[in-house]
C-alpha positions as CSV (number, residue, x, y, z in Angstrom):
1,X,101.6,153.0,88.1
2,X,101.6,151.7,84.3
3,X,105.3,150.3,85.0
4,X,104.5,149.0,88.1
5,X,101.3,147.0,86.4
6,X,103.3,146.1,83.9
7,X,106.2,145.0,86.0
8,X,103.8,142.7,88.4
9,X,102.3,141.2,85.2
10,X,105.9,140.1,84.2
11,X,106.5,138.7,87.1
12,X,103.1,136.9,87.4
13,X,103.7,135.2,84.0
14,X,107.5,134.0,85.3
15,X,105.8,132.4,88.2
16,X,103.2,130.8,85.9
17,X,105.8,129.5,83.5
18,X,108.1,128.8,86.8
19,X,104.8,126.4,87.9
20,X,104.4,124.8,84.5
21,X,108.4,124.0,84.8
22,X,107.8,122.5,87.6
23,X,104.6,120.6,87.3
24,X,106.2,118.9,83.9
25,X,109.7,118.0,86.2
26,X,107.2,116.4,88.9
27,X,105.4,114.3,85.6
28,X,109.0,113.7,84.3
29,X,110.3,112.5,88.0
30,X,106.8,110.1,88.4
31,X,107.4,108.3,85.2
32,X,110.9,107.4,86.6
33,X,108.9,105.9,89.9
34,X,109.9,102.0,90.1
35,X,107.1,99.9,88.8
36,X,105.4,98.1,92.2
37,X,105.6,94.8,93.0
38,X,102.3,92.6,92.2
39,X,100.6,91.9,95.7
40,X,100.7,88.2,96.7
41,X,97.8,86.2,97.9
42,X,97.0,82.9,99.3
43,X,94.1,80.3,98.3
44,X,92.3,78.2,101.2
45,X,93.1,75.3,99.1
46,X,96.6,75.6,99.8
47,X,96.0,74.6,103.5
48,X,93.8,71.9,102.2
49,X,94.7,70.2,98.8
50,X,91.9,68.1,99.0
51,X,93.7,66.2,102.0
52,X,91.2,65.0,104.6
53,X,94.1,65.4,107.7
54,X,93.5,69.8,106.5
55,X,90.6,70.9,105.6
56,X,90.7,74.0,108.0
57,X,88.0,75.9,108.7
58,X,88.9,79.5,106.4
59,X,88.9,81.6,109.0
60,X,91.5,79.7,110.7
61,X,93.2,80.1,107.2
62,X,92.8,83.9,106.9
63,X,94.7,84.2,110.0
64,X,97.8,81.8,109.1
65,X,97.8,83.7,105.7
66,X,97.6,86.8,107.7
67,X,100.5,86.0,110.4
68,X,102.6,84.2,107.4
69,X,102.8,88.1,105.8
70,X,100.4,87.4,102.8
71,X,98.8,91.0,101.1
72,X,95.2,89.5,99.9
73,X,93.1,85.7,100.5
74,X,91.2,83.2,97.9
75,X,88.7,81.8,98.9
76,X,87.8,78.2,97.6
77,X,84.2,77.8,97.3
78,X,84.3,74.1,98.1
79,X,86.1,74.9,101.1
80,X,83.4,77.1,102.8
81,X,81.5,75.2,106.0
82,X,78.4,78.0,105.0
83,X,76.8,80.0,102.7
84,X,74.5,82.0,105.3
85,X,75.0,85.6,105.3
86,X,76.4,85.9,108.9
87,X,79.1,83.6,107.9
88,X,80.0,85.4,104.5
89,X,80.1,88.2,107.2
90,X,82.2,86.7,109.5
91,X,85.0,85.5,106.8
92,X,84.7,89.5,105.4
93,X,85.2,90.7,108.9
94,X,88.1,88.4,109.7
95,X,90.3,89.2,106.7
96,X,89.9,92.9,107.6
97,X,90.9,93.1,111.5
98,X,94.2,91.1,110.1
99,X,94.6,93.5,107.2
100,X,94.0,91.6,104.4
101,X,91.7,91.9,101.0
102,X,89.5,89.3,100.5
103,X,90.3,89.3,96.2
104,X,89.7,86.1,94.4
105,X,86.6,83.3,94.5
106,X,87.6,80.0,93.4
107,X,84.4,78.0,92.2
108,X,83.7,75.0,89.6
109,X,81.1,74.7,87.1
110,X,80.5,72.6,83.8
111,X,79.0,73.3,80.8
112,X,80.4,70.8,78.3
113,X,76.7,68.4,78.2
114,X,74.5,67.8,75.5
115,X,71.7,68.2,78.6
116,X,70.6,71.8,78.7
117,X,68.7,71.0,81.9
118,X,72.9,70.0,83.2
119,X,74.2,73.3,81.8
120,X,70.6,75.4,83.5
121,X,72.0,73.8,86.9
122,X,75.6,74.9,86.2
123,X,74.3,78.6,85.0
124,X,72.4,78.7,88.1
125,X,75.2,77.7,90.0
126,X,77.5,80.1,88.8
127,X,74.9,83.2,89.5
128,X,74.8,82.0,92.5
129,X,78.2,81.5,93.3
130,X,78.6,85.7,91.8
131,X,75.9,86.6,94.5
132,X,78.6,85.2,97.2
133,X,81.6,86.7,96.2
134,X,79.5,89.9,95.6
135,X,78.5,89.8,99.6
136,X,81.8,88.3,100.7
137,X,83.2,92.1,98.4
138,X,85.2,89.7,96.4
139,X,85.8,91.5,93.1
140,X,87.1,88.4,90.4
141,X,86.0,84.9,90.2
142,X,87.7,82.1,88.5
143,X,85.2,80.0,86.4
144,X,85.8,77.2,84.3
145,X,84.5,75.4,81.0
146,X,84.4,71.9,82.5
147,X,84.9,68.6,80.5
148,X,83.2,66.1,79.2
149,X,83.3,63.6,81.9
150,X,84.2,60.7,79.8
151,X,87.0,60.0,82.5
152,X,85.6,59.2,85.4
153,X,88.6,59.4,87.8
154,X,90.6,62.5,88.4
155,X,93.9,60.5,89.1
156,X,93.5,59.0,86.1
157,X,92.6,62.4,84.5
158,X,95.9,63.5,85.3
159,X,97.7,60.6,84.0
160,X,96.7,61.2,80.7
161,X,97.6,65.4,81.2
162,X,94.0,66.5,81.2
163,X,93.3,65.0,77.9
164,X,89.8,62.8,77.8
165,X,88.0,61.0,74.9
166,X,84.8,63.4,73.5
167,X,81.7,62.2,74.4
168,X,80.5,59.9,71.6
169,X,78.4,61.5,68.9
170,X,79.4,65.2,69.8
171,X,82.2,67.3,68.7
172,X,84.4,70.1,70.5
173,X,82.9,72.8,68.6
174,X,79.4,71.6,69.8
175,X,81.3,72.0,73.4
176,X,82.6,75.1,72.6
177,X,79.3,76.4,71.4
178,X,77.3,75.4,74.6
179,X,80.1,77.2,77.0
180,X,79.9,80.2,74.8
181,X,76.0,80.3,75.1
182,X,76.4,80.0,79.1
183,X,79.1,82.6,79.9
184,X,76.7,84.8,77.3
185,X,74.3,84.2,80.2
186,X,76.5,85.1,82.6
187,X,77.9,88.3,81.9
188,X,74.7,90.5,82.5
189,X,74.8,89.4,85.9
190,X,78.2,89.2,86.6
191,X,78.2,93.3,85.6
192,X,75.1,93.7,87.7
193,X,76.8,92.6,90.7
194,X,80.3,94.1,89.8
195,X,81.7,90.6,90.5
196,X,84.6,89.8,87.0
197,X,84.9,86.5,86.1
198,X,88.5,85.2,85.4
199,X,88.0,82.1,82.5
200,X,91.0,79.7,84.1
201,X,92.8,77.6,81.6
202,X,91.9,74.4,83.7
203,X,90.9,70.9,82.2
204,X,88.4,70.0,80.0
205,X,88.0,72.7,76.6
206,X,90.5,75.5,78.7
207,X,93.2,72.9,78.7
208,X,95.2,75.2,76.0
209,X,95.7,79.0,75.6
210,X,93.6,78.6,72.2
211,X,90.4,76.7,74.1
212,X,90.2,80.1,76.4
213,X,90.6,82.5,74.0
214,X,88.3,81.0,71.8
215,X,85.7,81.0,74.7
216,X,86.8,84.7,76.2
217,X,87.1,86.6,72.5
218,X,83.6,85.0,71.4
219,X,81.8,86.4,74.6
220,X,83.6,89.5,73.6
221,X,82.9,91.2,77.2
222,X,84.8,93.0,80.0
223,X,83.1,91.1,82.7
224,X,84.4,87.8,81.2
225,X,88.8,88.1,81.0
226,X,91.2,85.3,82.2
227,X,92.4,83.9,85.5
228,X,95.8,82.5,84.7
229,X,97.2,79.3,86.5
230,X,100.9,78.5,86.2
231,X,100.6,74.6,86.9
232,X,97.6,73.7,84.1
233,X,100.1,74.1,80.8
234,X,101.9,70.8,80.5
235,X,103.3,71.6,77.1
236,X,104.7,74.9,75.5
237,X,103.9,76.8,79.3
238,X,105.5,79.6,78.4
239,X,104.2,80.4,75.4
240,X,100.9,79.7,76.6
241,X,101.6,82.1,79.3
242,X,102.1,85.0,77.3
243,X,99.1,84.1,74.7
244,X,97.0,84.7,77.6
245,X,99.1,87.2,79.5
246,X,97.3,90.4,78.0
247,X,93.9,89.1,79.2
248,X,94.8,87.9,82.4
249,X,92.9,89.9,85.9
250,X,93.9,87.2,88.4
251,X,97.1,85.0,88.5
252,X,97.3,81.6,90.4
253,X,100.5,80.4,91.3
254,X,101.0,76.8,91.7
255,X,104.6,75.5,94.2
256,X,105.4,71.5,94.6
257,X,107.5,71.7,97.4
258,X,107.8,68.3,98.9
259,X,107.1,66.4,95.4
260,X,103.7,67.7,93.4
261,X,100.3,65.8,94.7
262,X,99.5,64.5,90.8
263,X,102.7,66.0,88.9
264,X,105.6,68.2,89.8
265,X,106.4,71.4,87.4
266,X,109.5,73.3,87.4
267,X,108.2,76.8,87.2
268,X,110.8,79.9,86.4
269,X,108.9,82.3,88.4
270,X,111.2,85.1,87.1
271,X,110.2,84.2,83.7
272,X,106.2,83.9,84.2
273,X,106.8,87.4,86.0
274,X,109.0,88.8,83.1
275,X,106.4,88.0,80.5
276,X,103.3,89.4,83.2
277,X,105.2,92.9,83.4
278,X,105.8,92.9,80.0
279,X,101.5,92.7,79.3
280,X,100.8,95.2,81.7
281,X,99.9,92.9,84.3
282,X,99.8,94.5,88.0
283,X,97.2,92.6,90.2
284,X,97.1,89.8,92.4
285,X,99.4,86.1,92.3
286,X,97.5,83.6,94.4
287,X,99.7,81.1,96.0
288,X,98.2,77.9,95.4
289,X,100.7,75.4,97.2
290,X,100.3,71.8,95.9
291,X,103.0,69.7,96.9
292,X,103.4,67.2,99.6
293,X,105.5,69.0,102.0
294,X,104.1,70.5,105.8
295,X,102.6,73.6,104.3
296,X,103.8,75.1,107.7
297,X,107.3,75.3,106.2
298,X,106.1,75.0,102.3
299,X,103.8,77.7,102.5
300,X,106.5,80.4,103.9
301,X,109.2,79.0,101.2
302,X,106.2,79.9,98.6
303,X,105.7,83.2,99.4
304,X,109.5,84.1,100.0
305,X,109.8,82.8,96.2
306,X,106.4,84.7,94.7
307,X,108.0,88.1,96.2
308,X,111.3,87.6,95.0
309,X,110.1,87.3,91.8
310,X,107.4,90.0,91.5
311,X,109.3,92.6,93.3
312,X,108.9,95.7,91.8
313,X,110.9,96.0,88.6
């Protein structure tokens, strides 16, 4: 009886180690599982760009985007005909039946003023605007600093590459200091409603790499990272790219098939991806087409070139 206890022990501790063996060459075989690809979305502004002949209605967009073969939607807040709770709804219930995530919220806000009655409004604005995406189950939000207005035309704006006189008698760390102050704000509510904003290196004080990180490292907060957008560097792009590649939750894409509507970039998408990988980055690129061209042929082009180059690894 003693043997055969001792015997069924034995082989009890073979099949243990047998188990282990094998649980360590299942780890082992995982880590060799190819990376994924990052998931490509669409923003409603790509359908629109601001032209008066296509502002669609986003639910008509949702399904294009949908039958085009897009994984995830943007939604522009500009863009949106409603803010009433049966249309936030309706939008949320017509990215699902076609299979899609509803995963970034475009908005605008400014806080470079000397007024703080201008940057209460734009506060406000911006709670607000985190209350929406929170309903629409949005889960990132791109914010931006804004400028100081001094240039009153955004044609011309982009003739001079984003770049604008201060406004007299203040200084960009006085800027700097009032954005700071607002996104401080922000964050509470932004946790509350589980809705992360994405600072965008845009115009105005996130015009460079160091203008975002200055703003996202002095806020010093999870709920306030970086939404990275491929066609607002118009110097050094690539090394901006990876300044703010580690810090990045939400990637917009920019294409100018057709001849760019203010400027035309040549983007190496394998390059921008290459640097993305190499921080970690595996969430959403958001096609945001620009160019001139039908965006019934420019927008399929887009996406064939996005997946090529963030195929998996």
């Amino acid at each position: 009886m003693a043997t055969d206890r001792r015997g069924f022990l034995a082989g009890a501790a073979a099949l243990g180690a047998g188990a282990c063996l094998t649980t360590r060459h299942a780890q082992s075989q995982e880590s060799k599982v190819p990376r994924r690809g990052n998931p490509i979305a669409i923003s409603s502004y790509s359908y629109w760009r601001y032209n008066a002949s296509t502002k669609l209605p986003i639910e008509d967009c949702i399904d294009l985007a949908a039958e085009a073969g897009f994984d995830g939607f943007e939604v522009l807040h500009v863009q949106m005909q409603d803010e009433s709770n049966a249309y936030l709804q309706k939008l949320k219930r017509r990215a699902f039946v076609n299979g899609m995530d509803l995963c970034g919220f475009s908005t605008h806000q400014g806080f470079v003023s000397p007024d703080p009655d201008v940057r209460r409004k734009n506060i406000e604005h911006t709670r607000h605007c985190i209350d929406l995406a929170h309903e629409l189950g949005i889960p990132t939000m791109r914010v931006n600093t804004g400028r100081w207005g001094t240039t009153k035309s955004f044609d011309e704006l982009m003739e001079n590459k984003g770049i604008e006189p201060r406004l007299e008698g203040h200084t960009d760390e006085e800027g700097f200091k009032w954005v700071i102050d607002s996104f401080e704000q922000l964050v509470p509510h932004a946790e509350k409603r589980g809705v992360l904003m994405g600072l965008e290196n845009h115009w105005g004080l996130g015009r460079t790499a160091e203008g975002v990180l200055k703003i996202v490292n002095a806020v010093d907060s999870p709920w306030l990272q970086v939404t990275l957008d491929t066609g607002n560097f118009l110097e050094n792009q690539y090394e901006q790219f990876e300044q703010l590649a580690p810090k990045a939750v939400f990637v917009q894409a920019k294409t100018y098939y057709g001849g760019g509507k203010w400027y035309t970039l040549d983007i190496d998408y394998d390059r921008i991806a290459k640097l993305l990988r190499a921080a970690g980055y595996r969430g959403y690129v958001s096609l945001e087409f620009e160019g001139k061209a039908d965006y019934e042929t420019a927008i399929p082009q887009s996406l064939e070139r996005l997946r090529k180059a963030f195929a998996p690894a």
